[in-house]
C-alpha positions in Angstrom: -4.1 -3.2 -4.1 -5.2 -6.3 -2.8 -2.7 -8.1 -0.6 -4.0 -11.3 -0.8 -4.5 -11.5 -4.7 -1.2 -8.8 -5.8 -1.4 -6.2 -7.9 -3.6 -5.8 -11.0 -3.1 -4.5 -14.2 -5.2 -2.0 -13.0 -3.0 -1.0 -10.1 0.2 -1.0 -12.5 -1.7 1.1 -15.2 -2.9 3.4 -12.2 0.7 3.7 -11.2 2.0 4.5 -14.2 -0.3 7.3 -15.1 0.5 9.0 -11.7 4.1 8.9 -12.6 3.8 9.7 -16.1 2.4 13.3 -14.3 4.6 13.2 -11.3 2.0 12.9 -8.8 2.5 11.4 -5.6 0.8 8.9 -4.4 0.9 6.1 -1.6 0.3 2.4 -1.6 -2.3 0.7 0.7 -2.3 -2.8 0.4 -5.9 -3.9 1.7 -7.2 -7.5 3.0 -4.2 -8.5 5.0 -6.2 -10.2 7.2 -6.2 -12.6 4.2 -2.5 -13.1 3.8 -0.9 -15.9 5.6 0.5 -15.3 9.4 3.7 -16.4 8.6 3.8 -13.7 5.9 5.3 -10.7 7.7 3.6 -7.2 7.3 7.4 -5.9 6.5 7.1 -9.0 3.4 4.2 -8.0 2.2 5.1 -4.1 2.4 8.6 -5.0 0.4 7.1 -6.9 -2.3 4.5 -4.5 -2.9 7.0 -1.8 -2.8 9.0 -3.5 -5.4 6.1 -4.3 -7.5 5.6 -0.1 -7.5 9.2 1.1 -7.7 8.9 2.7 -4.5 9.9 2.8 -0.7 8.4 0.3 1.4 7.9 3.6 3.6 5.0 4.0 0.8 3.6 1.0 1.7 0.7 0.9 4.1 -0.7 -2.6 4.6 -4.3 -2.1 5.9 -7.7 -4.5 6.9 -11.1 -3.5 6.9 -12.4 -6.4 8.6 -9.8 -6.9 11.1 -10.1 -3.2 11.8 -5.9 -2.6 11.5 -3.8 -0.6 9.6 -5.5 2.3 9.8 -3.2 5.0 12.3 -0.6 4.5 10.3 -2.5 5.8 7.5 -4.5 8.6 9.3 -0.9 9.9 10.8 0.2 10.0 7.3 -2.6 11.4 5.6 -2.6 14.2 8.5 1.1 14.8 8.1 0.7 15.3 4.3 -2.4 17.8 4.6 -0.5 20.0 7.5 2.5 20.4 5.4 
């Protein structure tokens, strides 16, 4: 999902059809580096969370052009595959 612009109905349709078939799945909000700095990461991770029906925990706020974001993601992509 975009961080900057919010979810789509894209994003909620995708959602839905993941829970409809009780897949797990993970949010990664992308272009933070477009957010406002006085918009926490924990803000943005909430909000996105709620828009989902999920933990913020499921929440990974992420930017391609700022280069961030991305161990938190690895480390949780690693942890997922080992288990």
């Amino acid at each position: 999902m975009d961080a900057f612009v919010g979810p789509t109905e894209l994003d909620f349709d995708m959602a839905k059809w993941l829970k409809e078939y009780n897949i797990s799945f993970k949010i990664i909000a992308n272009k933070c580096d477009k957010v406002s700095k006085n918009v926490p990461e924990d803000e943005i991770r909430s909000k996105a969370a709620e828009c989902f029906g999920t933990d913020k925990s499921n929440v990974f706020t992420v930017s391609a052009k700022k280069r961030s974001g991305f161990s938190k993601l690895k480390t949780d992509i690693l942890k997922f595959f080992s288990s």
